[in-house]
Structure formats: structure tokens, C-alpha cells
N, C-alpha and C positions, 0 to 999 in steps of 0.2 A: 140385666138385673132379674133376679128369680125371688120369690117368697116361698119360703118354705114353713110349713106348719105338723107339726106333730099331730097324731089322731091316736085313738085308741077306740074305733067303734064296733060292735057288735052288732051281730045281726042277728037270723032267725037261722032258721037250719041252711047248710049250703050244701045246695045241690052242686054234685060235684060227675067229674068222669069216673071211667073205668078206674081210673089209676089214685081216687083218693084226690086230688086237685081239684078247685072250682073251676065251674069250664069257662072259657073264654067268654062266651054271651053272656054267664050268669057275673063277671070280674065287670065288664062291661054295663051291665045292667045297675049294677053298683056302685063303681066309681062315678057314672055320668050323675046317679040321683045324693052321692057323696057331695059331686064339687057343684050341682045346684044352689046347695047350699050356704050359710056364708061360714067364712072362717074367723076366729080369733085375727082384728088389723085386714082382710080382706074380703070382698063381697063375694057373692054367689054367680056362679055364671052365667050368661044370658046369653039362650039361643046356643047353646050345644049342640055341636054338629062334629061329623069324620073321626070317629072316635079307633083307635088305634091301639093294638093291645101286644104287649109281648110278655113272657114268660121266660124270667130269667133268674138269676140268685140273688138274694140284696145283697151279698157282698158285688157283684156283677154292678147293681145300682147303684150302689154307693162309687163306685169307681168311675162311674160315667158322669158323674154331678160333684166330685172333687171333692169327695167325705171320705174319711177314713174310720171304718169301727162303726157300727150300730148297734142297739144295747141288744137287739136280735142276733141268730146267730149269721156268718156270712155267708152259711149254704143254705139260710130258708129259701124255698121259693118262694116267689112274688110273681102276679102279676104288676104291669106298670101297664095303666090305663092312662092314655092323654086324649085328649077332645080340643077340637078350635072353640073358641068362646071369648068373650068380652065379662070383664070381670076388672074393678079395681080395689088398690086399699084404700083402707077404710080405717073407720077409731078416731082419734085425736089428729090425725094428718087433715090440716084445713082442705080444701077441697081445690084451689089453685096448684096444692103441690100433690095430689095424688096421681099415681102411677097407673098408668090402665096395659092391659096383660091381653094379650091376646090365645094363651095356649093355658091350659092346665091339666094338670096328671096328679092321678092317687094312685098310691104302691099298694097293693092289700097281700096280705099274707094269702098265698095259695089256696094252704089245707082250710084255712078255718075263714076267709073272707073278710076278717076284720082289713078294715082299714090301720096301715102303719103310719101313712106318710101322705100329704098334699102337697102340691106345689104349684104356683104360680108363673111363668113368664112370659116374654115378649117374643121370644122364639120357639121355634120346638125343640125338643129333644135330639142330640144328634147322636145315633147310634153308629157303632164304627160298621162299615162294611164288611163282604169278604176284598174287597181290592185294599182296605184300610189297615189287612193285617199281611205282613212281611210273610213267605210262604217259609217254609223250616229249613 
């Protein structure tokens, strides 16, 4: 079970690389002080730690979490920042039936650092390998 929550946040100037992209420690520096916080139905992470970063296309991410279409285009790049953490939902869910998460990930748009996307789950992310893909 995953939670997923839409964002739309802004930042300050982003330091980026050579190539126009925000660099991996600054996506990372971001996402961890992102998903501190709490979400819309879910809490803020406690004790963020192994924070793990890739740089891919959100059409790319969307296809690993079993979405089809984001209102983005599907060639933006995205970092996808995950971190281990302890984090549950929250809101009107009484507190016997709340779910507690152990992984969470923010997708931020590359060039410009906003925040797209958060998500919540009990496992991590499973990225295909190169063994995972058939050779041609």
C-alpha cells in the first residue's frame, strides 16, 4: 500500500549543474526537508536516513508506480528522492486503523526543483535492473 500526494512547491533559486539540472545533493537536500514535513492524510517523517536519488523522465516514473499520463510532460526530468523513515496517515483515520510507512519519495522536477509528487510506502521503490531487462 503506497500514498501518493500531489505538491506543487517552490523554492528559492536552484542551484543547479553544468547542464541546467539541480544537482543530486541539492534534489536530496530538498526532498529530505519536503517529506519532513506533513502531507495532506499523512504525517512528516521521523528520523530520515539513506536517502537515495535517481534521475530519470517522469514519463519513466510513472511507469514504475503503475500511472499512466501526468498533467507534466513525459520527457520532464525528475529527480525521484526516497529516504527510510517512519511516517503514518493521518486526518480523520481514527488512530487504531492508521497505516505506518516505512519509505517515502518526492519526484521534483529537475530544471526548476519544485516539488511534483510525494509518496508514501511500506516498501521501497523497485527499480528494474540491467538483468531485469531482455538483451535485444
Amino acid at each position: 500500500m503506497a500514498a501518493f500526494v500531489a505538491a506543487a512547491c517552490g523554492g528559492g533559486p536552484t542551484p543547479s549543474s553544468d547542464n541546467g539540472l539541480l544537482t543530486e545533493q541539492n534534489a536530496i537536500e530538498r526532498a529530505v526537508e519536503q517529506l519532513k514535513g506533513p502531507a495532506p492524510e499523512v504525517t512528516g517523517v521521523e528520523n530520515p536516513r539513506n536517502p537515495v536519488a535517481w534521475l530519470v523522465t517522469l514519463g519513466e516514473y510513472d511507469q514504475l508506480i503503475g500511472v499512466s499520463g501526468s498533467s507534466q510532460g513525459a520527457d520532464t526530468p525528475v529527480w525521484v528522492v526516497e529516504i527510510e523513515g517512519e511516517s503514518s496517515s493521518a486526518g480523520i483515520v481514527p488512530p487504531e486503523s492508521r497505516t505506518t510507512y516505512r519509505y517515502a519519495a518526492a519526484v521534483l522536477d529537475a530544471r526548476t526543483g519544485n516539488v511534483i509528487a510525494t509518496r508514501r510506502s511500506k516498501e521501497p521503490l523497485s527499480w528494474p535492473t540491467a538483468t531485469d531487462v531482455p538483451p535485444p
